[in-house]
N, C-alpha and C positions, 0 to 999 in steps of 0.2 A: 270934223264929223265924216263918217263914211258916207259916199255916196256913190248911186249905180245909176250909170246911163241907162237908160233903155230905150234901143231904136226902136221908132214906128213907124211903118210905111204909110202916107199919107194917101187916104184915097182922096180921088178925083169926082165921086161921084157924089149925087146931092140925098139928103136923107130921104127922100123919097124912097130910096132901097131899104129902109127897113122895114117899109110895110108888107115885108115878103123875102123868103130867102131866096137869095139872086138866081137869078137864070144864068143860064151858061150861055150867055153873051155878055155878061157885066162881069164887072169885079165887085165885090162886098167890101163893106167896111173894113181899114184895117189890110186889107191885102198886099201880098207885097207884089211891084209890078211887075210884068212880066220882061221887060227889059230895067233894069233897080239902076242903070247909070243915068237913065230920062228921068227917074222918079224923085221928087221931093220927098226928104226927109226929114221927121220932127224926130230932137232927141228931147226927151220929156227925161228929169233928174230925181230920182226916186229917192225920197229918204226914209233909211229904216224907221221903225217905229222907237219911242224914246224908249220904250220896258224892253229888257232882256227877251228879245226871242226866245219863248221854251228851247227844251234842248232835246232834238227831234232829229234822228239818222238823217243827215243830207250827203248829198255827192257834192263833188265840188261845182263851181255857180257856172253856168251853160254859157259859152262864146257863140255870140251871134253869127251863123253862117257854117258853123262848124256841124256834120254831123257824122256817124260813122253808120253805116246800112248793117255792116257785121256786126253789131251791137245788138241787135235785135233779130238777126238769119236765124235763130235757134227756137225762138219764140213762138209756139205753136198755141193758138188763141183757145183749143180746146184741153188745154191743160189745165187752164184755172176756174176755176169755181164762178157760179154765176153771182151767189150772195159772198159779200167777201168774209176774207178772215182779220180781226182786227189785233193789232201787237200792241203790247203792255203800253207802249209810250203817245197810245193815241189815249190811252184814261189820264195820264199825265199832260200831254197837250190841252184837253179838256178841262182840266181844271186850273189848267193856267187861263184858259178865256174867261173860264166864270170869276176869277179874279179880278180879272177887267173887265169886269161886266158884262160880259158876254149874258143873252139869255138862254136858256139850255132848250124852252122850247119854242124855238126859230130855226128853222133852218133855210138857206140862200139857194133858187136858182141860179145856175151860172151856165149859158149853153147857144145856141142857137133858133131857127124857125122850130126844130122838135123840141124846145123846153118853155117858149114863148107861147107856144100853141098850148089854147083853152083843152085839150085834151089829156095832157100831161099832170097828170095827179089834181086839178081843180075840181071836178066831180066827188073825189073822196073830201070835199071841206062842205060838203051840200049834204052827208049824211043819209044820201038815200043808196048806199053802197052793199052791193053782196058779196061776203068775203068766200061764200063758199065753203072748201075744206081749208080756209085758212086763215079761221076765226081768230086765230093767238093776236091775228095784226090789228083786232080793234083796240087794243092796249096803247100800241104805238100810235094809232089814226086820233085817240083821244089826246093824247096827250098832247101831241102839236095843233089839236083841232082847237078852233076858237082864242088863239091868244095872237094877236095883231103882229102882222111882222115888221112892222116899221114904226114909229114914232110921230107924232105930229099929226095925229088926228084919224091915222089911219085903221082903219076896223078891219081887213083882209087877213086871215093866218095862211102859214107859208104854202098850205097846200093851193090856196086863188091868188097867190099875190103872185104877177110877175117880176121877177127879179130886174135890178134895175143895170145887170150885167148879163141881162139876156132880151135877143135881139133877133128879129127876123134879119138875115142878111150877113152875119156876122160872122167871121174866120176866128181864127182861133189870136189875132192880136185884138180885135174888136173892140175887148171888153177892157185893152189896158191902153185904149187911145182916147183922151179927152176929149177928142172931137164929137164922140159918140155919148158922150154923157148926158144926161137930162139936166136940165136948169134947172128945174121947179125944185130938185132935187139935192143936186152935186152943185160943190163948189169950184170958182173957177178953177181950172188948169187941174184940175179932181178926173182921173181915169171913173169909166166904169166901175172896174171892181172896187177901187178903191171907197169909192161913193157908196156904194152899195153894205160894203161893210160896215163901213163911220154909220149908218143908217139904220142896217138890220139891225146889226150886232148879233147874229147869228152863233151860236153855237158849234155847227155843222153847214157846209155848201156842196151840194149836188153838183158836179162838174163834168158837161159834156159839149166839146166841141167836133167838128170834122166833116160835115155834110156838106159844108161849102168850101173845106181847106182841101178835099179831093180835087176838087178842078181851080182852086185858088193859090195854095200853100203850097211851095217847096217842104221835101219832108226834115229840112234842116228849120226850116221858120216853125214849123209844126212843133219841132222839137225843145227849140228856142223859146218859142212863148209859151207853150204849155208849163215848161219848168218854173217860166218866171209866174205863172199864176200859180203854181203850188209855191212857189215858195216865199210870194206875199199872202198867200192863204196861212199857209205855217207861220209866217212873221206874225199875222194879226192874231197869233192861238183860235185858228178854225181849224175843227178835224174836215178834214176834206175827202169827199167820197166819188172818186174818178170813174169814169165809165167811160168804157168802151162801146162806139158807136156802129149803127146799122150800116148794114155794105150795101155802097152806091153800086149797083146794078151795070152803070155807065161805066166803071174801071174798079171789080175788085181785085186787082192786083195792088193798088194803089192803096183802095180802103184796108186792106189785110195790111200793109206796110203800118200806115199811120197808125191804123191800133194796136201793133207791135208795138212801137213806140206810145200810146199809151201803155200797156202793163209794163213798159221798160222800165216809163218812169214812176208808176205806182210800185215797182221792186225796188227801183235808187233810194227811193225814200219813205221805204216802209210806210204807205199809206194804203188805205182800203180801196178795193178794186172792184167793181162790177163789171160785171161779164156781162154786158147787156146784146152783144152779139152771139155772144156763144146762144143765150136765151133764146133769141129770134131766131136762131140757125134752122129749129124743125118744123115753122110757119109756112103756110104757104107764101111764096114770094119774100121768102126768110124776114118777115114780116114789114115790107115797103112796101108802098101803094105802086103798083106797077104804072100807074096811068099818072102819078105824078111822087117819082123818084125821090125827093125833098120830103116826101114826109110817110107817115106810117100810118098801116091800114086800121082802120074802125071796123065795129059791128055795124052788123044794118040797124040796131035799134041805136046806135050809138053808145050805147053803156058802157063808156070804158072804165067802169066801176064794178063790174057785175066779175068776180071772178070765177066764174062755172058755164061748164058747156062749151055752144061755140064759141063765146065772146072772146076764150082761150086761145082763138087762132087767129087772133088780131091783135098786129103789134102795138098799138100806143095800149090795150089794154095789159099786154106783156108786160109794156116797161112799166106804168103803175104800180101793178105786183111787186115785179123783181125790185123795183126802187122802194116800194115799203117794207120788203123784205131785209133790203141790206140798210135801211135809215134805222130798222126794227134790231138789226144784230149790230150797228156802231151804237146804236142809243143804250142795248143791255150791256155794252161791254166796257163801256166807259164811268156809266151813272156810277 
């Protein structure tokens, strides 16, 4: 049988770091060290799934450590579209999940402190939501509204449920380190994502890492793990919808590289892209809370459901929008 190593950088720190995404004196979950010859390493041995992987445009499989920077110099963040464009072979991925069970209305967080945070689409499963001029999306809000995202008793739909591959604290290997797994939940030696999957059975997963991979990740591990999560995302038949994350204030030199390398690899393997910076770009504070950089600005009444008016100029109610927007054009374009 084929099988893939997958190195994880073993953090050192106790789970207490998930109750927050780290401050820039710690390392988060999953990090790799900053000297990697003192660091223990766990190689976790991934094996593919027994069904045929759909048959989904891939590049060939990412070498740990390897990256090239000129692979991405060309990559100008405002050239692509905020809501993505979806290719023929994401309605084909789609219905290889619902084959295996998959249910079509589930869909998986997969992310950090901004996808972890009660902010981030949970208000639109409460129903008391203004869409504004952008009434089309209560179609989409129904649809996933009200149908449990997990098994086992659980009553949450995708838009309250926090994913069990998203994590205050978390870099972009986070969610594929066992260590970080929940009990109650995953089975032993079970990654994150992994767990999370066997669980939701998701249809579709929202995917945004990097708020903590700026001051934690090499943009070669950035590179590294991101691929290996789309391409167990594609292994389990999820269509997977990448996003592009908010610019850390602290070094966007840095954040503008990493999200080069997100659309790089949303173009390797023709998957759907959100632009979820480009979106923020005309916010004040291109929509990050200036007084704490980790996370994204609210309204004063807190409505990050309300889409009209000011509430407009507040990032987590941006990504709301823009994220029901492209969950709205993967869901028409596949069903």
């Amino acid at each position: 049988m084929h099988r893939t190593a997958l190195r994880l950088a073993v953090s050192l720190l106790g789970v207490g770091l998930l109750s927050a995404c780290a401050p820039t004196t710690h390392q988060p979950p999953g990090a790799p060290a900053s000297q990697p010859t003192s660091t223990p390493v766990l190689v976790v041995t991934v094996n593919p799934t027994t069904t045929s992987a759909p048959s989904v445009q891939r590049p060939a499989p990412p070498v740990f450590g390897q990256f090239d920077p000129a692979s991405v110099a060309d990559i100008n963040l405002d050239d692509y579209p905020v809501v993505p464009e979806v290719s023929p072979a994401m309605r084909g991925l789609y219905q290889a999940g619902l084959a295996r069970g998959h249910n079509p209305r589930v869909f998986s967080k997969l992310g950090d402190c901004m996808t972890e945070n009660p902010n981030f689409l949970v208000q639109l499963g409460e129903g008391r939501y203004n869409l504004g001029e952008y009434g089309y999306l209560k179609e989409v809000i129904d649809y996933f509204s009200g149908v449990p995202a997990r098994g086992g008793g659980w009553d949450q739909d995708s838009f309250a449920t926090i994913g069990l591959a998203a994590a205050s604290g978390f870099n972009i290997a986070g969610p594929l380190d066992p260590t970080w797994a929940n009990p109650k939940w995953c089975s032993a030696g079970e990654s994150p994502l992994a767990c999370e999957y066997r669980v939701a059975q998701p249809a579709f997963a929202v995917i945004m890492f990097g708020t903590n991979d700026v001051t934690y990740s090499t943009p070669a591990d950035y590179n590294y793990y991101l691929r290996t999560i789309v391409n167990q995302t594609l292994d389990n038949a999820i269509v997977p919808i990448l996003s592009t994350f908010p610019t850390r204030p602290e070094d966007e030199a840095k954040s503008l590289l990493l999200n080069q390398i997100v659309v790089r690899v949303a173009l390797d393997y023709n998957i759907p892209l959100l632009n979820l910076n480009r979106a923020l770009e005309p916010l004040p504070y291109h929509g990050v809370d200036p007084k704490d950089t980790i996370h994204l600005t609210v309204p004063e009444d807190e409505r990050v459901d309300n889409f009209s008016g000011p509430n407009l100029q507040a990032g987590f109610t941006v990504r709301n929008l823009v994220t029901l927007q492209a969950l709205d054009a993967v869901w028409r374009a596949v069903r």
